[in-house]
N, C-alpha and C positions, 0 to 999 in steps of 0.2 A: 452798488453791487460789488462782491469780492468774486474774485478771480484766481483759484488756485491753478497751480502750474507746479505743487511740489519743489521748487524751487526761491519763490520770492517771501514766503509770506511772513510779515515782522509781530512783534510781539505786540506792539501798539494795534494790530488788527486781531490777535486774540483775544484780548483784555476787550477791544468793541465787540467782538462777536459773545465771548462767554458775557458781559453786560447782558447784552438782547439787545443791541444796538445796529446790529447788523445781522440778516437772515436769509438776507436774497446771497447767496453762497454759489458757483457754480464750476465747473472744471473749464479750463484753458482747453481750443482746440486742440493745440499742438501736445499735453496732457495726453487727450483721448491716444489720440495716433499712439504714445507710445505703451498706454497703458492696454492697448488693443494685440498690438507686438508682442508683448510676454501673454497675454493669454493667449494666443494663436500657439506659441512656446508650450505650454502647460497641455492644452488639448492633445495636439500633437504626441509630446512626451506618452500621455496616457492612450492614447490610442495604438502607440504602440508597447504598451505594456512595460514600458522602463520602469526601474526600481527609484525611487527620488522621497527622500527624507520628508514626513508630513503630506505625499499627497498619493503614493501610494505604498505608505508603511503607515506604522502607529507613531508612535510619539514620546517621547524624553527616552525611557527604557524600554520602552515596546518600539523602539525604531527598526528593531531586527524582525519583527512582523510584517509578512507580505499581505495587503491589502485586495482582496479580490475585485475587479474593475464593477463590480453589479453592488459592491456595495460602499464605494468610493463617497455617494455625497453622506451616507447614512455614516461615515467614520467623519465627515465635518459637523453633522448638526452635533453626534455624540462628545467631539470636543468641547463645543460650547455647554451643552449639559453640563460634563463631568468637570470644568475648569469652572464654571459659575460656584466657585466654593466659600465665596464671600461671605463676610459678618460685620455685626457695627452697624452705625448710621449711617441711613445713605449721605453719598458727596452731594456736595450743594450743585442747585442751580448752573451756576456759573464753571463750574467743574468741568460739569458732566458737557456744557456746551463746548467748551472748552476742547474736551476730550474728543467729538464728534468732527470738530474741525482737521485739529491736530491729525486723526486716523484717516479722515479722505485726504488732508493734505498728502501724508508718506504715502499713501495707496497713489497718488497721483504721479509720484514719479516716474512710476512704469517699473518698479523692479520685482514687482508683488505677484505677480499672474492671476488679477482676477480680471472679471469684466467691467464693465464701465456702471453695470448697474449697480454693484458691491457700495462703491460711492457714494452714486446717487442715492442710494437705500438713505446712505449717513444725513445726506444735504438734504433730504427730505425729513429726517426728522429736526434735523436743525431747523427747516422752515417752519414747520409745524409749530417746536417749541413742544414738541412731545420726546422728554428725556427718560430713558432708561434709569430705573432704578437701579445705584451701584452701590454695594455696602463697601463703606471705607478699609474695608479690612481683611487680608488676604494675601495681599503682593509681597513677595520679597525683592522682586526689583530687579529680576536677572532675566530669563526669560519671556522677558517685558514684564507688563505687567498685568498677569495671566489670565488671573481672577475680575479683575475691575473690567478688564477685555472683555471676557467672555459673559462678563451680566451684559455689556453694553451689547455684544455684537449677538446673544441669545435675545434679548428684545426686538429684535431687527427683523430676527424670522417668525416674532408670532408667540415667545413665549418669554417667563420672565414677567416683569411689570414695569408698565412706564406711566409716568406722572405727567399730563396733562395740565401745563400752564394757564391757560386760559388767554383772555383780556387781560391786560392792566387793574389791577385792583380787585380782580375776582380769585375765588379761590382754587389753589390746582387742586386737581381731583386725580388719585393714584388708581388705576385699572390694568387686568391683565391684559399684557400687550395685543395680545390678538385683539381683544374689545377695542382696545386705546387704535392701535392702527386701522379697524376701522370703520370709527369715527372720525379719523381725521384724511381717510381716503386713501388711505398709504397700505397697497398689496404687500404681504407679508413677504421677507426674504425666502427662496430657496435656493441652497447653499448648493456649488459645485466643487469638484477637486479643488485643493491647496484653498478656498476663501475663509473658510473659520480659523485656517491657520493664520490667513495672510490678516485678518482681523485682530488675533488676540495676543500676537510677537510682537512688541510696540512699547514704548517708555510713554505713554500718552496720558497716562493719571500722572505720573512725579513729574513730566514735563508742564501738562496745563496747570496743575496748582503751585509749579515756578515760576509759569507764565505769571501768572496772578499776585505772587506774594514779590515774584521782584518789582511787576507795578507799584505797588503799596510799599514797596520797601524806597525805593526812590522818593514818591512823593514824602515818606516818613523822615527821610533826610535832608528832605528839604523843611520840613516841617520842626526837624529839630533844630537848625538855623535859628529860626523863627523864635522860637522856645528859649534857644539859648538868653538870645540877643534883649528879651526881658529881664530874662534874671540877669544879665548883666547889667540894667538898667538899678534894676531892683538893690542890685548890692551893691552898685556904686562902685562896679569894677573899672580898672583900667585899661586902655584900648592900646597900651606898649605893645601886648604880645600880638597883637594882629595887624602891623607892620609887615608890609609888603618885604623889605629889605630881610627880615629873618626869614620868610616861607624861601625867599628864592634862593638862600642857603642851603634847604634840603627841599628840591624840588619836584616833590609827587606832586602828581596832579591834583589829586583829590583836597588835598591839604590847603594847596596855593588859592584854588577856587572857594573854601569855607573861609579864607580868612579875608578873601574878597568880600564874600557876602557878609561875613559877619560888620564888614566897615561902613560898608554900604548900608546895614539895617539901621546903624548906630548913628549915622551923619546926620548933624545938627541938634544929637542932643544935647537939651538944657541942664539936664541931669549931670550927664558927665561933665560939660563946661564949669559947673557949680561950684566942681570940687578939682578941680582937674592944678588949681595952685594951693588953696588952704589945704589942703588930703593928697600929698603928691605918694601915691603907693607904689612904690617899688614896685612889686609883680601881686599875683591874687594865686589864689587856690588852684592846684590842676584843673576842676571841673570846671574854671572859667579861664585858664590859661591857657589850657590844652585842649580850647573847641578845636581848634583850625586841625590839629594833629591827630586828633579820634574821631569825628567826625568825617576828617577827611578819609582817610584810613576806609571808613565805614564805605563812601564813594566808590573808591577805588575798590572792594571787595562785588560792589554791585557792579561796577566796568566787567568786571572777569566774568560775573557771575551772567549778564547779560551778555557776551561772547558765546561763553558757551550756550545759552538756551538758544541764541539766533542760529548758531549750525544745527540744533538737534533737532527743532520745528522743522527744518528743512533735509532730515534726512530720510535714508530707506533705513527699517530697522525691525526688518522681518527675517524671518528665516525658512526656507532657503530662499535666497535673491535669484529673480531669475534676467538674465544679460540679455535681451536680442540682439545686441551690437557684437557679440562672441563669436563670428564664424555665422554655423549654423545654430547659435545659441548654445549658451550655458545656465546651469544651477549651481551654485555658489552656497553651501553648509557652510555659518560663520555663527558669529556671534552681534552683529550690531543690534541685540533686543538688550545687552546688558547695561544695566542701570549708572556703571560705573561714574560718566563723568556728570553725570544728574546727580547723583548722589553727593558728589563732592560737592559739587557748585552750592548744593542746597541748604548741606554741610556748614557749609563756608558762611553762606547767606544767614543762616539762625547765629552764627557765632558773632559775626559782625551787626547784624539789625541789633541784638540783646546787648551790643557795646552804649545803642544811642540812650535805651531807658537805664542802664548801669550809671552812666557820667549825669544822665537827666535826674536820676533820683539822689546824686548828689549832690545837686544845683538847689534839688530841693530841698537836702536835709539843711542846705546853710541859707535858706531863707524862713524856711521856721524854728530855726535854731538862734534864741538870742544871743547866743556864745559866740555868734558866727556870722552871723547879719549884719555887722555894722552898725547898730540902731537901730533896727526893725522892733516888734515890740515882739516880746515871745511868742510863737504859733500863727504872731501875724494874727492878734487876734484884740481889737476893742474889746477895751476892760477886760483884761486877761484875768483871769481866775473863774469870775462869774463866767465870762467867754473860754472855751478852748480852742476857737481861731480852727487850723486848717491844721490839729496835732495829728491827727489820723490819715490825715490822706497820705502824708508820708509814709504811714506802717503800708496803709497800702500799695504805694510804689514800690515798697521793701519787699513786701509778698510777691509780686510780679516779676519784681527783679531776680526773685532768690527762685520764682518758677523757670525763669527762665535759663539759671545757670545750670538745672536740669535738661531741659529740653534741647541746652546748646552742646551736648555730649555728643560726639559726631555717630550717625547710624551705621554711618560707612563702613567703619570699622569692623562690626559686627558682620560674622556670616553663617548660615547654619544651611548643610546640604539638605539639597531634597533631590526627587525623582531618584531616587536607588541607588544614590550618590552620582547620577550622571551632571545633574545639573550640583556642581560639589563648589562653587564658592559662588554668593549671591552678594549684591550689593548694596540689599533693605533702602533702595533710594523712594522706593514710597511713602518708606519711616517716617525719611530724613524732610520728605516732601510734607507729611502730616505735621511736625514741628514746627516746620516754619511759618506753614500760617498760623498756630497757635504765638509763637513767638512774635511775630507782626503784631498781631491783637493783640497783645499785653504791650506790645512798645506806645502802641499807639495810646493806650488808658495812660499810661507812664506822664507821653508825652502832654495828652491833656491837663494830668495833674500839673506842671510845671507852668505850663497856659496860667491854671487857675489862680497858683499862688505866686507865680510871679504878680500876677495883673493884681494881683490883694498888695503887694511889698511896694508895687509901683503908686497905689493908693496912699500908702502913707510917706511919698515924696513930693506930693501935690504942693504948690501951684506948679512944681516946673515940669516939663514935658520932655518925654522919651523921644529918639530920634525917630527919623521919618520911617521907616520899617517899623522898629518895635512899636511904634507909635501906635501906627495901622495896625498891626495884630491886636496890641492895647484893648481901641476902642472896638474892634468885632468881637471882641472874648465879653468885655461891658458890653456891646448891644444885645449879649443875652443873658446875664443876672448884673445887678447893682452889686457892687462892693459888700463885702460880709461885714457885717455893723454887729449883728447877735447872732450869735449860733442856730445855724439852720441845716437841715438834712443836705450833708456835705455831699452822698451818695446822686443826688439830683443834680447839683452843681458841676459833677464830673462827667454826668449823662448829660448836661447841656452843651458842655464842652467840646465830650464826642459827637454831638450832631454836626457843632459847627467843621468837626475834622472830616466830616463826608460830603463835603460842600466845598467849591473854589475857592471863595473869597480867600480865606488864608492862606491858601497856598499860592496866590498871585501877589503876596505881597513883598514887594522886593525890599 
């Protein structure tokens, strides 16, 4: 069981709930009490006919419109309507779960003014496993993120469409929400003063798909260690540069800890002992001198990048916030829905993930490159000629790599007004959010390419054996195809690779 409180909840429990690994979801008492406070605030306020930004006026430029109290909930459903303005494919799965948590977490704060069942609504479709249809396309990233909101939180009361997971291994079946909730027993929302607002003000799409691509992006880092630590086997590199004594000359963190590991992967290779007096190499190529330094680097950009997403999970990022600790209470008009420091973070994250398949697809061009191997045989390929070995999969890393110098142009940068120019600089961190799990995925095909053809270059070193890390990665990448001897659909090879990259074993090998 999770227990939100708006206050605790880590990204390691996002990444278990958007999986499906966790669903029993519930609010902390001490939650209710306060999220009970500002709705008592909110009723109040409209009972006595105060004027308050979103719950009884309109909204971005129609905020100077008084709202008459008889048609108070009919101006929340209308928001969700007219904001459901999305397009594109819907967000996955894991997103949208994602998203669900995320929005009852910040509602759980208490700074929101809805009631306690506004939440519940959420955590009961998280339990179900009956997700809102949300088209990836819409948000610019400032006044939360408005559109992806308003599909999620327009499902909740009965309209819209939501897809119906099932069992395990059955097919989800997509129905209008009304049908979908109830079949699955869940009473349709009916919205009161400030709840569609307090719903659809939120960074909760660019926040859970950071959630998600920084998971994958750690593990990636650790995975290109791993990667490395072959082709450095493969090419009979030198372990000068991963001497403790130069990291603690310029001492990032990130850095000190990669050329740990990389010593660690390496220890007791046969390989390098081989050559380590007849072949004494000065130094080798950046892409194998300068793991510990870019790779680290890449670390140290997910440290920052996970800082920020652990405050934004845990903050209020509605608009207007309502205080009960204020006296007799306040509303507070600000801005915490804007996407600003998401956007960077995520920014930051696509530029530094696309650093690890940039250095990886150079590791790989000097392993199928016999100009550059050492003695490998060209392409890494028996009977080269008749054979063309493993020439293409580098075009294809190249392709990936050269997608990704697109995709890592920051969105941040970018802003184009909307609502009448009231909302007049936006932060597109939904963009910036959409990039980067594309960029994750290309790092990670990158990274299995160098799996591939490392563990081919380490085949033609035989009988002597790579260290105890590469080792182990070695033989899991051979327990799912045998060495390339003739040319065979390279494309199946890399798809075997990536299975092994959705699975632990690699990534527990120290």
């Amino acid at each position: 069981m999770l227990i939100l409180d708006g206050n605790s909840l880590t990204i390691e429990e996002v990444v278990r709930v958007a999986q499906g690994n966790e669903r029993d979801v519930r609010i902390a008492p001490e939650a209710l009490l306060r999220v009970n406070e500002s709705r008592k605030l909110v009723e109040d306020w409209v009972a006595r006919g105060e004027t308050i930004y979103g719950i009884t006026t309109g909204f971005g430029e129609f905020a100077n419109v008084s709202i008459p109290p008889d048609q108070i909930r009919q101006l929340q459903q209308n928001l969700l309507r007219s904001h459901s303005a999305g397009v594109g494919e819907p967000l996955p799965p894991d997103v949208v779960r994602a998203m669900l948590l995320l929005r009852a977490n910040a509602l759980a704060k208490g700074y929101s003014g809805v009631r306690p069942v506004v939440i519940e609504q959420l955590l009961k479709l998280l339990a179900a496993d009956a997700l809102p249809v949300i088209p990836s396309r819409g948000s610019v990233g400032s006044s939360g993120d408005l559109a992806p909101l308003a599909h999620l939180a327009l499902a909740m009361t009965g309209e819209g469409l939501i897809v119906l997971q099932g069992a395990p291994g059955s097919v989800p079946t997509t129905r209008p929400a009304g049908e979908a909730l109830k079949l699955v027993g869940i009473e349709p929302l009916r919205l009161e003063a400030k709840e569609g607002l307090a719903l659809i003000n939120g960074t909760q799409m660019m926040t859970a798909i950071g959630c998600l691509a920084l998971h994958r992006a750690a593990q990636l880092a650790d995975l290109a260690d791993i990667s490395a630590s072959m082709s450095f086997e493969a090419l009979r590199a030198t372990d000068r540069a991963f001497d403790a004594r130069i990291h603690a000359a310029r001492p990032h963190a990130g850095q000190q800890l990669v050329a740990e590991r990389m010593r660690s992967l390496i220890v007791g290779s046969e390989i390098r002992a081989s050559h380590r007096e007849h072949d004494p190499r000065v130094q080798d190529a950046y892409s194998i001198r300068c793991i510990p330094q870019v790779h680290g680097a890449v670390r140290d950009t997910i440290a920052f990048v996970r800082r920020t997403l652990e405050i934004e999970i845990n903050s209020a990022t509605d608009n207007p916030l309502i205080m009960p600790s204020e006296g007799s209470g306040a509303h507070l008009e600000g801005g915490n829905f804007h996407g600003e420091p998401i956007a960077f973070a995520l920014d930051y994250l696509a530029i530094a993930t696309s650093e690890l398949a940039s250095i990886s697809e150079r590791r790989i061009e000097r392993l199928v490159n016999g100009a550059l191997s050492g003695g490998l045989p060209r392409f890494l390929a028996p009977n080269g000629g008749l054979n063309s070995g493993y020439m293409v999969a580098q075009y294809t890393a190249a392709a990936l790599v050269s997608e990704n110098k697109v995709l890592a142009h920051p969105a941040s940068v970018d802003s184009i007004p909307t609502s009448g120019n009231q909302e007049d600089h936006n932060s597109m961190g939904s963009v910036a959010a959409l990039k980067v799990r594309t960029v994750i995925e290309n790092v990670e095909r990158v990274l299995a390419i160098e799996l591939l053809v490392a563990a081919q270059g380490i085949d033609f070193l035989k009988p002597l054996r790579p260290g105890k890390g590469s080792g182990a990665a070695y033989d899991l990448v051979r327990s799912r195809m045998p060495m390339l001897e003739d040319d065979r659909n390279v494309s199946e090879d890399i798809a075997a690779v990536l299975t092994l990259l959705k699975e632990p074993d690699l990534f527990e090998v120290r």
